[in-house]
C-alpha positions in Angstrom: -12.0 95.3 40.3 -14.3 93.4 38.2 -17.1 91.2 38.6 -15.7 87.4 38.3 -18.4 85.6 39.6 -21.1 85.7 37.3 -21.8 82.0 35.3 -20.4 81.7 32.2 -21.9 81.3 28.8 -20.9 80.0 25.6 -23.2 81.8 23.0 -24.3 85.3 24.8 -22.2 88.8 24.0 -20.3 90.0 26.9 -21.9 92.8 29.1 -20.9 95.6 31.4 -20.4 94.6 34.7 -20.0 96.2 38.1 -18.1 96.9 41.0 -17.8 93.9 43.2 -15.2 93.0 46.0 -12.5 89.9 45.4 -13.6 86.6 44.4 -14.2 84.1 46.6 -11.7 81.3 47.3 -14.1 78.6 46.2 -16.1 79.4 42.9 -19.6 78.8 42.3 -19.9 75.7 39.5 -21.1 76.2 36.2 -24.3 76.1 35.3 -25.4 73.3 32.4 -24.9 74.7 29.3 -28.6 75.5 27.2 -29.3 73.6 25.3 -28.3 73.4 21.7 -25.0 75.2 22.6 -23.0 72.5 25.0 -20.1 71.8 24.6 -19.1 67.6 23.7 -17.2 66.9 26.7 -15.1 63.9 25.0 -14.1 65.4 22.4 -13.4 68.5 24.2 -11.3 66.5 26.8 -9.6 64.8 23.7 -8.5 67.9 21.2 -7.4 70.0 24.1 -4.7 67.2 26.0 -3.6 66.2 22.3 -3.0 69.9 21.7 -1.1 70.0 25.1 0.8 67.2 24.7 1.7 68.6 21.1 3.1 71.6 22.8 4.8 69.6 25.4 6.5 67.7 22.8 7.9 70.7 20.9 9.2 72.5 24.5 11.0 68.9 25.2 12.5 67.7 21.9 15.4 69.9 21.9 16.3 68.1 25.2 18.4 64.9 23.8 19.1 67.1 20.6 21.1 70.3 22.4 24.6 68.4 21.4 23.6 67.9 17.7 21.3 71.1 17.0 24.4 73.0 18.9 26.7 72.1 16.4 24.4 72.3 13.0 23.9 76.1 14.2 27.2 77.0 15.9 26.5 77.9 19.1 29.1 77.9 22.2 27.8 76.5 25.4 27.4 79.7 26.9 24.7 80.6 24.2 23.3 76.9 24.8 20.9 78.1 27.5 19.2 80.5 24.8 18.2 77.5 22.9 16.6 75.4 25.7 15.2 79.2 27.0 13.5 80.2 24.2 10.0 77.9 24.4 9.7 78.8 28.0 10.3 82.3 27.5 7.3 82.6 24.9 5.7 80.7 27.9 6.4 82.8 30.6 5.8 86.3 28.9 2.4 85.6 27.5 0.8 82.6 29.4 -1.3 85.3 31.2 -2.2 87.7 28.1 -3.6 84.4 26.9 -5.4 83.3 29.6 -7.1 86.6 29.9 -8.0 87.2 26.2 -9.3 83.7 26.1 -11.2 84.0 29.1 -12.7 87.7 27.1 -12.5 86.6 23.3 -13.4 82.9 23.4 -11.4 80.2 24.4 -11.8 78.4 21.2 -11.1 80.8 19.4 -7.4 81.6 21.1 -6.7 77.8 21.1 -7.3 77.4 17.5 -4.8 80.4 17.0 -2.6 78.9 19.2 -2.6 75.6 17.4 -2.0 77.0 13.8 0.4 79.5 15.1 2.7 76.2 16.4 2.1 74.5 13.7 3.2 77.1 11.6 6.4 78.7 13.7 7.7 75.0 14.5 8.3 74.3 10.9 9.9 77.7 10.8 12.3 76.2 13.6 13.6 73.4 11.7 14.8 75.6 8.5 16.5 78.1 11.4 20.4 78.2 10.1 21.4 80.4 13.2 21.2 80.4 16.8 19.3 83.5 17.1 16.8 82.9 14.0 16.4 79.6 16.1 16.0 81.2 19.5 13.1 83.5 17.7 11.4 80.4 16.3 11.6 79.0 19.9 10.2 82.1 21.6 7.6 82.0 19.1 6.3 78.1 19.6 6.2 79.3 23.4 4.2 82.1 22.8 1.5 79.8 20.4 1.9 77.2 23.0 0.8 79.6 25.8 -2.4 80.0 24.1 -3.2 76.3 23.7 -2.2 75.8 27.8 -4.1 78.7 29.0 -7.4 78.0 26.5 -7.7 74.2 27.0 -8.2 74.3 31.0 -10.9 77.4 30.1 -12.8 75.0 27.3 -12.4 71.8 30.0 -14.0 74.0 32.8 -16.8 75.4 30.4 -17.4 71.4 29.1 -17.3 69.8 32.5 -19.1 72.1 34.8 -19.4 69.6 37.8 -16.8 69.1 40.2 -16.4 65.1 39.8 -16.2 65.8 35.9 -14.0 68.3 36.4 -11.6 66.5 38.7 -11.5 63.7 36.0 -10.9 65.9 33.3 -8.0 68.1 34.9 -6.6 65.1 35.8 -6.7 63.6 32.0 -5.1 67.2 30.7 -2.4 66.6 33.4 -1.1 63.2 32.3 -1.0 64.7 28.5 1.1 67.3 30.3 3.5 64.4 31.7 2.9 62.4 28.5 4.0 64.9 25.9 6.3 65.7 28.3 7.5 62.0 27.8 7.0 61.7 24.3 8.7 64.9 22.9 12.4 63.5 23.4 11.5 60.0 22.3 10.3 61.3 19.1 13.3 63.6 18.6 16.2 60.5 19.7 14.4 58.2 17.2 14.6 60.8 14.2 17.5 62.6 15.5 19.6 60.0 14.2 18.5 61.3 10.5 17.7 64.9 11.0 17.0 66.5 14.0 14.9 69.2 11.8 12.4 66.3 11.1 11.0 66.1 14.4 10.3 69.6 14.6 8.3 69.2 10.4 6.7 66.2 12.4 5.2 68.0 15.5 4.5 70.9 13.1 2.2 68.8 11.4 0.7 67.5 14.4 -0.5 70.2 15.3 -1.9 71.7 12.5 -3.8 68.6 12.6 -5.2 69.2 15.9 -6.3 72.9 15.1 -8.2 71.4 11.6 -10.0 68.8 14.2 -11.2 71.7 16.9 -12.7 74.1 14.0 -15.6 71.7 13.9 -15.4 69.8 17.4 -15.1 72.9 19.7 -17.5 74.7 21.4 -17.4 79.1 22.2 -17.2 80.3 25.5 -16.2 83.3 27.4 -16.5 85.1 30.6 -19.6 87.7 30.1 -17.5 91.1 31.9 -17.4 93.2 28.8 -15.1 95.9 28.1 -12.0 96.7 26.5 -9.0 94.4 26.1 -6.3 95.0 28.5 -3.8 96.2 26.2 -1.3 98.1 28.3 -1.5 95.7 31.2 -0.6 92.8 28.4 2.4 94.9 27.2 3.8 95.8 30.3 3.3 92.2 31.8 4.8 91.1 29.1 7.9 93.2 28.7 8.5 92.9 32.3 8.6 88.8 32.1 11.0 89.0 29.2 13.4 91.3 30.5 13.6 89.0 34.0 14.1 85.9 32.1 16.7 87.5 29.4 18.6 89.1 32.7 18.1 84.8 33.7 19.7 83.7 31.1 22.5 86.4 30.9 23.7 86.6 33.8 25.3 83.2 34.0 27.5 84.7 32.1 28.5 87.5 35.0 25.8 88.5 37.4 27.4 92.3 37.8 27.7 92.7 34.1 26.1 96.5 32.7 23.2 94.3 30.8 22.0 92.0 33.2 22.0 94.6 35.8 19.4 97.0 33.5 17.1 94.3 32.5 16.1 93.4 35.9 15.7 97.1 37.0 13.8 97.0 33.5 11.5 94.3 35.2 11.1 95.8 38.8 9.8 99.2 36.7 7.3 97.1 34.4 6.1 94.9 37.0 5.6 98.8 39.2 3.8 99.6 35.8 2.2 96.9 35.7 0.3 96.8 39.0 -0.8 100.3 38.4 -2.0 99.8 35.7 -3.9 96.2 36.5 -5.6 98.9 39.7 -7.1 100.8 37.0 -8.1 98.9 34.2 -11.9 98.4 34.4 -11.2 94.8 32.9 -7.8 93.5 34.2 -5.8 91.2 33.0 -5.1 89.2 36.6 -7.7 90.2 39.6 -5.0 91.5 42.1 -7.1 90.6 45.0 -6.5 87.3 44.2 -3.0 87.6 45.6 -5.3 87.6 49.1 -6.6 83.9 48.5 -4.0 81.1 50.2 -5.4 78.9 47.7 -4.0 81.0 44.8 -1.0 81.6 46.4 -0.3 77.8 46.9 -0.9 77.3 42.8 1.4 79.8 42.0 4.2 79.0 44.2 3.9 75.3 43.1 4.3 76.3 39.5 7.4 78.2 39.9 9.6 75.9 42.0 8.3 73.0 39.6 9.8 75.0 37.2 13.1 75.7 39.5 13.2 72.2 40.9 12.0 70.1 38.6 12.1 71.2 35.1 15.3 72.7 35.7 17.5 69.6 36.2 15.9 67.7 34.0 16.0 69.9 31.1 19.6 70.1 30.7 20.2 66.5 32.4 19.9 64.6 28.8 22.3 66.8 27.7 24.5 66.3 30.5 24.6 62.6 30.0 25.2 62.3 26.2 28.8 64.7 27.1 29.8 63.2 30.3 28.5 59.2 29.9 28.4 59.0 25.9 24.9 57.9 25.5 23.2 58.4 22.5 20.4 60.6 21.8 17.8 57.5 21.8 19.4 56.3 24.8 19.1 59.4 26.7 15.2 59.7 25.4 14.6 56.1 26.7 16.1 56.9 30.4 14.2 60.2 30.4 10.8 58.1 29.5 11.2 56.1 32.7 11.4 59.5 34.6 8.3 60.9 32.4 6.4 57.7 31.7 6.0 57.3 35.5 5.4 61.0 35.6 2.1 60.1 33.1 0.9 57.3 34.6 1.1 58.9 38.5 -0.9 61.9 37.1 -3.8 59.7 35.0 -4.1 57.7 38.4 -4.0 60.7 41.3 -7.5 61.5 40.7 -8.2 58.3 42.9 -6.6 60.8 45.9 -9.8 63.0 45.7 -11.5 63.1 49.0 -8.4 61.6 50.9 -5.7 63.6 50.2 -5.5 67.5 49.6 -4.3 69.1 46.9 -1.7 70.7 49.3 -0.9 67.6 50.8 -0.6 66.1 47.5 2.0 69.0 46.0 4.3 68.7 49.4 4.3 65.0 48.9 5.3 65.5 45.2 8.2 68.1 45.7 9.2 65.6 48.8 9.7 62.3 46.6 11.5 64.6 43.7 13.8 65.9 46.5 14.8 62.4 47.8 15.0 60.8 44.4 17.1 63.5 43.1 19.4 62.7 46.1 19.9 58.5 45.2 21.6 60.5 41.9 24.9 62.0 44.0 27.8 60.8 42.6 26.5 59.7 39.1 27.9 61.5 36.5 31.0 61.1 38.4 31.3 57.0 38.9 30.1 56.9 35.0 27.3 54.7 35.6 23.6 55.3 34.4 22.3 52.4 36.3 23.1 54.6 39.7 20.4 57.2 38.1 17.5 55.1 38.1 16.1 55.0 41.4 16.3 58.7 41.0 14.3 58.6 38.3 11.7 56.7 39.4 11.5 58.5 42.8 10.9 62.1 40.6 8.9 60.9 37.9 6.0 59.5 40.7 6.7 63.0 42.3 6.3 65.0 39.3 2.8 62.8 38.2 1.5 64.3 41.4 2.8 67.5 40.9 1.4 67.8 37.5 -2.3 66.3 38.4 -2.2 68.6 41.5 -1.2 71.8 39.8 -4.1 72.2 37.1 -7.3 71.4 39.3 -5.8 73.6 42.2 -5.5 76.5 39.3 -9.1 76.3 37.9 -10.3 75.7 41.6 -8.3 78.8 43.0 -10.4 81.6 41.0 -13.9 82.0 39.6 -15.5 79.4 37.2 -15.4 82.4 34.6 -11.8 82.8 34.6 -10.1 79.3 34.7 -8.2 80.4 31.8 -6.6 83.1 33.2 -6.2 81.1 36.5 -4.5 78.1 34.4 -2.2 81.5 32.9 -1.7 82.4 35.9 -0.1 79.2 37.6 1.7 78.3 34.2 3.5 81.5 34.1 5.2 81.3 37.2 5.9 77.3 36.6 7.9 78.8 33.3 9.6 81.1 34.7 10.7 79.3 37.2 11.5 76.9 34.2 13.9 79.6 32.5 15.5 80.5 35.8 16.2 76.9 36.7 17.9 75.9 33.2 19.9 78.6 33.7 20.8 78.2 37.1 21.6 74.4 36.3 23.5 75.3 33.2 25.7 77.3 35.1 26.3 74.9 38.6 26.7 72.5 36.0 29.9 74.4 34.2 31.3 75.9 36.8 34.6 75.3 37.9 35.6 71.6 39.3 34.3 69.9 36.0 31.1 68.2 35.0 31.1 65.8 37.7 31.1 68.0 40.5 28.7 71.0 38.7 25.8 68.3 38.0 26.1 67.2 41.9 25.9 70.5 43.4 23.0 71.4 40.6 21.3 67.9 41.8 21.9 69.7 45.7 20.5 72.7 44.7 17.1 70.9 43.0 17.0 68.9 46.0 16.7 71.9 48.6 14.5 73.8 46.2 11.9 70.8 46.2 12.6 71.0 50.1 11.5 74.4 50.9 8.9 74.1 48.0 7.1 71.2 50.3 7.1 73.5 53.3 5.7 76.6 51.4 2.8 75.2 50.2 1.5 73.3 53.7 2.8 77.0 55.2 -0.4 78.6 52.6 -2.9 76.1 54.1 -6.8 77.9 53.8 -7.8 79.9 57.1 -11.1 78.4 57.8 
């Protein structure tokens, strides 16, 4: 293991450390930066959650545009899942390689790269003629965006070293979360009328925008541990994730089939790999002994069943109403701002929880409203009527504001100041793969046999229980005094 307690600096070359034992639950703040070398908090704060909500927008565009992008590139609805899979596959594979070589090489520095590289692959997306070239510009927007998720908590950590600063700021970058979230389909229904390759130019340009903004607004930092990059354990890691989330996505297709059966061995062997490998690097990629600390724990399991629960459903639910209802893509993106818009404004307001409710307390309470609201929507798609979905929507959207204010402070807060990036990879990475595993789970209650109707009620049934059992993990991983 490495040393991952030592303050962080923003100017300083990084130095050999030594041997130490795991971190401790609760890291040590900050120190204040010296001076002539601080980081501008605001603008900090404002560059990183426009950068995030950027990449937000981009993951959830293709949400009210699946029926009309589907048809401009030919693709059968078993293929369908590959095109809402790709973004969170670049997520899920390299959320943690970028946390760590942002936490080693300078967060700015990864976060600009990040920025131009979505700018730059989500144009590519919108001149895609094929499923499959489309699917690669996806997986490529996930893996820019991973950089930009796991960089921006690192540079808000480094600019806001105290802990009410910090609990403002995480809370800020966790409403852009919810808002881009929000915004992503909006801006796709209104254009998609037109072209649904315009929104894609659009957000392309957005964020090339952003990146021009941080090359003069950002300050360096990094954690001072020294040594070499962890190459292999970022290959195998990363191999591993994407052969679990291609076996995901393949195997609603036929769970026994030869190909789904030899990428998920292919995973169980990485991930072996892997774990070796992390034992013996003298830098790791993830601290192992972090897998010790309840409080980690708790962030990582809340990612993934957001992913499952949450993300899952409502993925694929815009979808689901413009085939079974006949809404438009615009209305679809207006009903999925009420669930999102809520989402946004819970997650800018939950900071006022600090001091009287736990970050625990506030996850169960989050998967708990997302379980009952998702319940009111029983019966739905089958009676026709959107009205029956809003209480639903309501219900999840204050769930998943909680969710998403609670999820980035509790991933900062779970490791050492002087690796919030790679803790913020960390929790990210499971929250996307659960994201690939629920839209394909969802995708394929959802077309099973008994029709539309009956599919999106057990899928609804299944999110439900998932939110269910999520709630009672995360009070089960309470901290042992």
């Amino acid at each position: 293991m490495t040393r991952l307690d030592r303050p962080d600096t923003s100017t300083q070359p990084a130095h050999a450390t030594g041997v130490s034992p795991a971190p401790p639950a609760s890291p040590t703040p900050l120190p204040a930066p010296s001076k002539g070398s601080a980081p501008r908090a605001t603008p900090t704060l404002a560059l990183t959650s426009a950068a995030t909500a950027v990449a937000l927008m981009t993951y959830t565009a293709p949400m009210v545009t699946l029926p009309d992008t589907a048809a401009a590139l030919h693709t059968s609805v078993s293929a369908q899942a590959w095109l809402l899979n790709g973004t969170p596959l670049g997520l899920a594979a390299l959320l943690l390689v970028a946390g760590s070589l942002a936490d080693d090489y300078g967060r700015r520095r990864i976060f600009l790269a990040g920025t131009v590289a979505l700018g730059l692959t989500t144009a590519l997306g919108a001149l895609a003629n094929s499923t499959w070239l489309f699917t690669l510009a996806r997986i490529a927007q996930g893996g820019a965006s991973a950089a930009i998720l796991a960089s921006s908590l690192g540079l808000i950590v480094h600019a806001f070293p105290t802990p009410r600063g910090r609990l403002h700021a995480t809370g800020v970058w966790g409403a852009f979360v919810s808002g881009g979230i929000a915004a992503g389909p909006l801006l796709a229904g209104a254009i998609a009328g037109w072209d649904w390759r315009m929104a894609y130019a659009v957000l392309g340009a957005a964020a090339l925008a952003v990146a021009l903004l941080g090359t003069r607004a950002l300050t360096e930092s990094r954690a001072p541990r020294g040594g070499r990059p962890d190459l292999a354990g970022a290959l195998t890691f990363g191999l591993a994730l994407v052969s679990l989330v291609a076996a995901l996505t393949l195997g609603r297709d036929g769970w026994l089939r030869a190909p789904v059966g030899l990428l998920l061995a292919a995973f169980l062997v990485l991930m072996a790999v892997f774990v070796v490998v992390e034992r013996r690097s003298a830098t790791p990629m993830i601290d192992l002994g972090l897998l010790r600390h309840r409080r980690f724990l708790a962030s990582s399991a809340g990612g993934l069943f957001m992913g499952l629960a949450v993300i899952g459903l409502f993925s694929f639910l815009p979808a689901l109403l413009q085939r079974t209802l006949g809404m438009s893509a615009m209305d679809t993106a207006w009903l999925f701002l009420l669930w999102s818009g809520l989402s946004f404004t819970v997650a800018l307001q939950a900071r006022r929880l600090a001091g009287r409710v736990s970050h625990r307390h506030q996850l169960a309470l989050g998967f708990a409203l997302h379980a009952a609201g998702v319940l009111t929507m029983l019966g739905a798609i089958g009676s026709g009527s959107w009205t029956h979905l809003l209480p639903g929507f309501v219900l999840s959207g204050v769930g998943s504001g909680l969710l998403n204010a609670a999820l980035p402070l509790l991933a900062v807060e779970s490791v050492p100041a002087t690796r919030a990036a790679m803790g913020s990879g960390a929790q990210q990475t499971f929250r996307y793969i659960g994201s690939c595993a629920g839209v394909a789970l969802t995708i394929a209650l959802v077309t099973s046999t008994g029709g539309p109707a009956h599919g999106a009620d057990i899928a609804i049934a299944v999110s439900a229980g998932l939110a269910a059992v999520a709630a009672a993990s995360v009070l089960a991983l309470r901290d042992r005094a």
